[in-house]
PAKEBA-164855 format. One record per residue (C-alpha): residue in three letters; y, x, z. Coordinates in steps of 0.25 Angstrom, whole numbers, plus 2048, in hexadecimal, padded with zeros to 3 digits. Each point is the difference from the previous one (the first is absolute). Layout:
PAKEBA-164855
alaYXZ
...
This chain:
PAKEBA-164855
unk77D7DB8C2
unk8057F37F8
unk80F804806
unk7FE80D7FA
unk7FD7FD7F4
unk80C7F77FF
unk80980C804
unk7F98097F5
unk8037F57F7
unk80F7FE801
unk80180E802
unk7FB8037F1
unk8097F57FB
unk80C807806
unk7FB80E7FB
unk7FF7FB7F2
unk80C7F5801
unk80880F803
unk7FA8077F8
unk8047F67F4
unk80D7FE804
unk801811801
unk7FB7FE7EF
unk8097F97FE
unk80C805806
unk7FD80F7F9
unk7FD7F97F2
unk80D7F7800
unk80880F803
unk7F88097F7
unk80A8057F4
unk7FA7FE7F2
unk8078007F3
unk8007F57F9
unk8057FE7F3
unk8057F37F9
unk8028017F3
unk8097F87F8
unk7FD7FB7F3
unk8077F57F8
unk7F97FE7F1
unk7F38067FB
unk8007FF7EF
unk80380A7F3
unk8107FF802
unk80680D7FF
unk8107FC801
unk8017FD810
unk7FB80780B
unk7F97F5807
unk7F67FD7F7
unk7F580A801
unk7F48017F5
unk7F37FB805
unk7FB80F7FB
unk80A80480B
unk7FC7F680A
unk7F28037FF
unk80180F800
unk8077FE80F
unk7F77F7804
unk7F48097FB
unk80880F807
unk8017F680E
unk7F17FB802
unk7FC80F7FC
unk80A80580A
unk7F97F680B
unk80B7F7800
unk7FB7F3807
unk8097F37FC
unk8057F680A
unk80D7F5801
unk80B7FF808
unk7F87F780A
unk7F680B804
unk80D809804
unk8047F3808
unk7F27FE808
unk801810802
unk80D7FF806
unk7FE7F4808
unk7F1801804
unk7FC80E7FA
unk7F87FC7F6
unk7FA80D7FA
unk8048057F2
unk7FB8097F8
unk802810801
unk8097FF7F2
unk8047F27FE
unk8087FC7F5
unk8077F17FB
unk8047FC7F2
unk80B7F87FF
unk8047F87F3
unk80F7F9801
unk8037F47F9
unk7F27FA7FC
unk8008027F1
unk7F47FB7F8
unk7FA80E7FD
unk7FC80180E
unk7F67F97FC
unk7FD8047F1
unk80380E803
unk7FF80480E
unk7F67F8808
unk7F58067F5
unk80380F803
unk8007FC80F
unk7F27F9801
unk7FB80C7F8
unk80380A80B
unk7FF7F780C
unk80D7FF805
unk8097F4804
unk80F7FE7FD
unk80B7F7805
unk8087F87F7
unk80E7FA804
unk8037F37F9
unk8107FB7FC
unk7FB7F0801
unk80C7FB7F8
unk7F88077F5
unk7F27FD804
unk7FC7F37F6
unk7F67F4805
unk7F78067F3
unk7FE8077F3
unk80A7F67F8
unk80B802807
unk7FF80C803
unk80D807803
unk80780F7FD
unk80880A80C
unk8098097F8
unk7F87FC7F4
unk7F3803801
unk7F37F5803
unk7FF7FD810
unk7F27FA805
unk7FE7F3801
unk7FB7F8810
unk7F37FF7F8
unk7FF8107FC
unk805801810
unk7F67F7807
unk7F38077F5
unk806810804
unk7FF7FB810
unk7F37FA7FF
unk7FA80D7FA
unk80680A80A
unk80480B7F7
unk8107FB800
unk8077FB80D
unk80E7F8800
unk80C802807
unk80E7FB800
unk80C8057F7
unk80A7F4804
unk8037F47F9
unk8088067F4
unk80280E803
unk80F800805
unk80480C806
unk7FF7FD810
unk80D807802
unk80B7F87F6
unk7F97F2808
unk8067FA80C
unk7F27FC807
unk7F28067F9
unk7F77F7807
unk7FF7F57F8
unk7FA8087F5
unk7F8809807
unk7FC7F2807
unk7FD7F97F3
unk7F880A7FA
unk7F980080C
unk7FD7EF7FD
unk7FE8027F2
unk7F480A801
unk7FB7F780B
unk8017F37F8
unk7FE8067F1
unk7F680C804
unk7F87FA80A
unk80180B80A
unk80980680A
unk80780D7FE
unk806808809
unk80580D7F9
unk80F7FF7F9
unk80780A7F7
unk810800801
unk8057FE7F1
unk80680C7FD
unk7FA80780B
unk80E7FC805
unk7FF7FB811
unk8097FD80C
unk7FD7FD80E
unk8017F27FD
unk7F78007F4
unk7F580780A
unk8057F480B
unk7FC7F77F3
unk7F28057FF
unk7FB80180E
unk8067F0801
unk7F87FD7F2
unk7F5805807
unk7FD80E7F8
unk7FA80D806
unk80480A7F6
unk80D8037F8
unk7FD8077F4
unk80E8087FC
unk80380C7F4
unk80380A807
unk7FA80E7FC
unk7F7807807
unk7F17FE806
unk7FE7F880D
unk7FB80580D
unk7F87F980A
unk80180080F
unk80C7FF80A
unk80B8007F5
unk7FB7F77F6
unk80A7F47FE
unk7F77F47F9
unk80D7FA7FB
unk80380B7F9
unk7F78067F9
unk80380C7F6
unk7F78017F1
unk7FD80D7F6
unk8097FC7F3
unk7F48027F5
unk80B7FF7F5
unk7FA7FE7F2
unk8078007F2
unk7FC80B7F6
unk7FD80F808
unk7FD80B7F7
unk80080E808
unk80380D7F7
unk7FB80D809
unk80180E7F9
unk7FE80C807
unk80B80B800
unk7F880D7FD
unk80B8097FD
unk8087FD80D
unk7F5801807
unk7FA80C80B
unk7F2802806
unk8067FA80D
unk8077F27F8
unk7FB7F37FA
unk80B7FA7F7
unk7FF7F37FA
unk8097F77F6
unk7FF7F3801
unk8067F37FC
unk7FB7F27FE
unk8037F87F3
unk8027F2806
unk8087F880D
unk80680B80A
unk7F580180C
unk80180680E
unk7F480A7FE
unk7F880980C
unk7FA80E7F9
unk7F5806806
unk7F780C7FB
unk7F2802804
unk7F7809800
unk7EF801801
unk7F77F67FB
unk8027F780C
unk80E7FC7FD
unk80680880C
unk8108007FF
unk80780C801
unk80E7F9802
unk80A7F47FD
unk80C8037FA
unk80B7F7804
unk8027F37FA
unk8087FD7F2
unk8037F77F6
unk7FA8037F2
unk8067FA7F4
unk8028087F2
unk80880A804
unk7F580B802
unk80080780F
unk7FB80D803
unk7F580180B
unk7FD80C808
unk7F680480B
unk7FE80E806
unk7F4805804
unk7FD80280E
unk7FB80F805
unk7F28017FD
unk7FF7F67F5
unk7FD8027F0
unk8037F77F5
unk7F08017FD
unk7FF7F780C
unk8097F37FA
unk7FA7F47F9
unk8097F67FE
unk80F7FC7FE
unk8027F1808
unk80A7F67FD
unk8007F780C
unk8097F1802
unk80B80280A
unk7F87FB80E
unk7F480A7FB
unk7F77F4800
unk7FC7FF7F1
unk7FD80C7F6
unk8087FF7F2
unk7FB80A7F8
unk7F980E801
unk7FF80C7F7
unk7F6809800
unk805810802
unk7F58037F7
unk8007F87F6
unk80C7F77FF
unk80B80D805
unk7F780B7FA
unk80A80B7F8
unk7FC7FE7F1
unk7FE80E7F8
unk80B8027F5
C-alpha cells in the first residue's frame, strides 16, 4: 500500500510538472499585439513634435485603460519569452527617451491616475548627482539620481538605459563601453539594476545587439515603426514602437454634400499642425463597430478628400462616426460626429 502511494505520488508530480511545462510552452508561442509607444517630452510646447501636451498625454492614457489596455516593461516580455510568464490579453508599454525632468512633473502624475507603469531610458552623461546641478539634453531640464532613485522606490516610473551620451551606435568603432557605462552608472548612481536599453537614434547593428547581451541586457528597444508581435518571431534585441508624434494637431473635416450620392460618404480633411501619418476609419451603431479602414496617409494642411462607398444593403441612417486613427491603429485622434459635427447646415 505504502509503495502505492509513492507511485501515485510521483506520478501526479509528473502530470502536473507536464502539464506546466505544456503552459508554458503554449503561452511563450501565443501571438499578441503589443504596442510600445514612443514618447520623448510631455509639456505645453507646440514647435517640436516630440513634446506632447499633458492634455494629449492623459487623453491617450485615459482612451488605453478604457480600451482594456494593461501596462507592462520590457522585462515582462523577456520573462514571457524565456520562461512564458503570462501577459495580459492587450498589453501595452510606455516608453519615455531621454529622461527629461517632466517625466516626473508631467507624466508620472497622469500615469499614477490611470494605473499604469512606464519605462524611462536615461542618457547618464546628463543625469546630475542632484537638484543643483542639475543638467539639460538638447535644452531642456533632465532628472536628477535623486528624482531617479524617489520615481523607483514608488513603482509608477521604471529606468532603463539610453547610453552614456547618446552617440549614435553606428558612426563609433565599438558601442560597448557606453552601453556598458550606462549600465554602471544606473547601478552606482540609481541604486538598482536595469536590464532594458534604448538604441539612441533608434539606430542598431549586430555589434551594438553583441554589446547589450555582453552588458548583460535582455531587451533592445529600437524606433522602428510598427506594433510588436509576441511568440516565435519576436526579436527582444529589437524591438519596434508606435511614434505618438506631438506638436500642434488640429484636424479640419467638412463633408462634401454636393458630390455626394445615397451610396458615398465624402470627407475633406486637413490638419492644421506637424504633418502625421493618419488611419481613417468610419463607424457605424452606438457600439463603435467599424465599417472600414481606409489606407494610411500623411495629413498636413494641404486638405485631402476621403471617400467610402457603401456596401449593398447599407444606408447612411446606419453611420455614426468619422475616425481619425495614428498610423499603427493603436490610439484614437479625433472623432466627428455624423450628427452633429458633419451635419448639412440649412442655407
Amino acid at each position: 500500500m505504502k509503495r502505492k502511494r509513492i507511485f501515485l505520488a510521483i506520478g501526479t508530480i509528473i502530470f502536473l510538472l507536464f502539464s506546466l511545462i505544456g503552459f508554458f510552452y503554449i503561452e511563450r508561442n501565443r501571438v499578441l499585439e503589443v504596442p510600445i509607444l514612443m514618447y520623448h517630452k510631455i509639456g505645453r510646447e507646440v514647435n517640436d513634435k516630440w513634446w506632447v501636451d499633458p492634455e494629449d498625454f492623459e487623453a491617450q492614457i485615459r482612451f488605453l485603460s478604457e480600451k482594456g489596455y494593461k501596462s507592462i516593461l520590457p522585462s515582462d516580455l523577456s520573462a514571457h519569452e524565456k520562461w512564458g510568464k503570462p501577459l495580459p490579453s492587450k498589453p501595452v508599454i510606455i516608453t519615455l527617451d531621454d529622461g527629461y525632468l517632466n517625466a516626473l512633473t508631467e507624466a508620472e502624475p497622469i500615469l499614477k491616475k490611470y494605473h499604469f507603469k512606464a519605462i524611462v531610458y536615461l542618457i547618464t552623461e546628463y543625469v546630475a548627482k542632484d537638484r543643483e546641478e542639475r543638467k539639460k539634453f538638447e535644452g531642456v531640464d533632465c532628472l536628477t539620481w535623486c528624482e531617479v532613485r524617489e520615481m523607483y522606490k514608488r513603482g509608477t516610473i521604471s529606468f532603463g538605459a539610453h547610453s552614456k551620451s547618446h552617440q549614435s551606435f553606428k558612426r563609433i568603432k565599438d558601442p560597448y563601453f557606453e552601453v556598458r557605462g550606462c549600465y554602471k552608472d544606473i547601478r552606482k548612481f540609481g541604486g538598482f539594476r536595469t536590464h532594458s536599453f534604448c538604441y539612441p537614434f533608434g539606430e542598431y547593428n549586430l555589434q551594438s545587439i553583441e554589446a547589450l547581451k555582453r552588458s548583460g541586457f535582455t531587451t533592445g528597444i529600437t524606433c522602428d515603426q510598427g506594433v510588436l508581435l509576441t511568440g516565435a518571431k519576436m526579436k527582444l534585441y529589437q524591438l519596434p514602437r508606435v511614434h505618438v508624434i506631438g506638436g500642434l494637431h488640429h484636424f479640419v473635416v467638412s463633408r462634401e454634400f454636393e458630390k455626394e450620392g445615397d451610396r458615398e460618404f465624402i470627407f475633406r480633411v486637413s490638419n492644421e499642425g506637424v504633418m502625421l501619418g493618419v488611419a481613417p476609419r468610419l463607424c457605424y451603431s452606438d457600439e463603435g463597430k467599424e465599417e472600414g479602414w481606409l489606407p494610411l496617409v500623411d495629413l498636413g494642411n494641404q486638405p485631402l478628400e476621403w471617400r467610402w462607398a457603401l456596401k449593398e444593403g447599407q444606408n447612411k441612417k446606419q453611420f455614426s462616426s468619422l475616425e481619425i486613427w495614428d498610423k499603427a491603429r493603436v490610439l484614437c485622434l479625433s472623432t466627428f460626429s455624423l450628427k452633429t459635427d458633419l451635419q448639412k447646415q440649412d442655407t
